[in-house]
C-alpha positions as CSV (number, residue, x, y, z in Angstrom):
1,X,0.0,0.0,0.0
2,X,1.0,3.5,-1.3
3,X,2.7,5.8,1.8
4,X,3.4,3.3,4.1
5,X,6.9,3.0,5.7
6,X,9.1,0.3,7.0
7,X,8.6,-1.2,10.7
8,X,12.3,0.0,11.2
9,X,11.5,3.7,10.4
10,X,8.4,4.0,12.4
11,X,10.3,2.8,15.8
12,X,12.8,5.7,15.4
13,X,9.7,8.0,15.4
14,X,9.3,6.9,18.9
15,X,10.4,8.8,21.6
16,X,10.7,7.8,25.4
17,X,7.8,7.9,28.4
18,X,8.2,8.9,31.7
19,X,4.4,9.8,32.3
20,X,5.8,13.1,33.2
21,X,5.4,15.7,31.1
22,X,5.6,13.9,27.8
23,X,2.5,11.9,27.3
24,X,0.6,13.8,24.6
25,X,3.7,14.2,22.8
26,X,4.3,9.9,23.5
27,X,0.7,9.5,22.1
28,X,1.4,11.7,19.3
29,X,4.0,10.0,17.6
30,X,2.7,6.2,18.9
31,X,-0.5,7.0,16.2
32,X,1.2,8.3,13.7
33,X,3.6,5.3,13.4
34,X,0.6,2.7,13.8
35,X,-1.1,4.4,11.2
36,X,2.2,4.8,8.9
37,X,2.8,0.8,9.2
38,X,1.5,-2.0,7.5
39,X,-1.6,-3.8,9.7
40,X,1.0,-7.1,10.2
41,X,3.4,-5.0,12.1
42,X,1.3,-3.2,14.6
43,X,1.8,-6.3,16.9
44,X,5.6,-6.1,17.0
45,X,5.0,-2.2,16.9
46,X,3.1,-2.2,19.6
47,X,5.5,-4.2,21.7
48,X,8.7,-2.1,20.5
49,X,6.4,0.7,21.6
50,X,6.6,-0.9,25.1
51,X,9.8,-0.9,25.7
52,X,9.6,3.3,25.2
53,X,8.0,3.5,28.8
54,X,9.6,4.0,31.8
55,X,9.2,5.2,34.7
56,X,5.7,6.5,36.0
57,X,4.4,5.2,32.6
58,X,5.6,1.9,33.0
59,X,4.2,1.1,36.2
60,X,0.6,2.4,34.5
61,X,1.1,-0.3,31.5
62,X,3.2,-3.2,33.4
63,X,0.3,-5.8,33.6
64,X,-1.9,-4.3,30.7
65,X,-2.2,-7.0,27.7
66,X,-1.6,-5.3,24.9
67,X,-1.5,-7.9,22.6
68,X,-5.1,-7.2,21.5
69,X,-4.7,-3.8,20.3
C-alpha cells in the first residue's frame, strides 16, 4: 500500500515515556507510526512501543495486555 513506511523507520519515530510531562507528545507519535505501518506490524510495533515506557508510565502499563490492540 501507497505511503506506508518500513517497521524499522516508524520505531525511530518513537520517543521515550516517563508519564511526566511527555504523554501527549508519547501519544502523538505512537499514532502516527501505527497508522504509517502495515496492519501485520502493529503487533511487534506495539511491543517495541513498550519498551519506550519508563518510569511513571511503565508502572501504569506493566500488567496491561496489549496484545489485543
Amino acid at each position: 500500500m501507497p505511503g506506508k513506511i518500513p517497521l524499522d523507520k516508524a520505531t525511530l519515530m518513537i520517543p521515550t515515556c516517563t508519564g511526566e510531562r511527555d504523554v501527549y507528545q508519547f501519544i502523538k507519535a505512537c499514532d502516527l507510526a501505527c497508522s504509517a505501518v502495515e496492519k501485520e506490524d502493529l503487533p511487534i510495533l506495539t511491543k517495541f512501543i513498550n519498551t519506550k515506557l519508563f518510569d511513571q508510565a511503565l508502572n501504569v502499563c506493566r500488567y496491561r495486555d496489549t496484545s489485543r490492540l
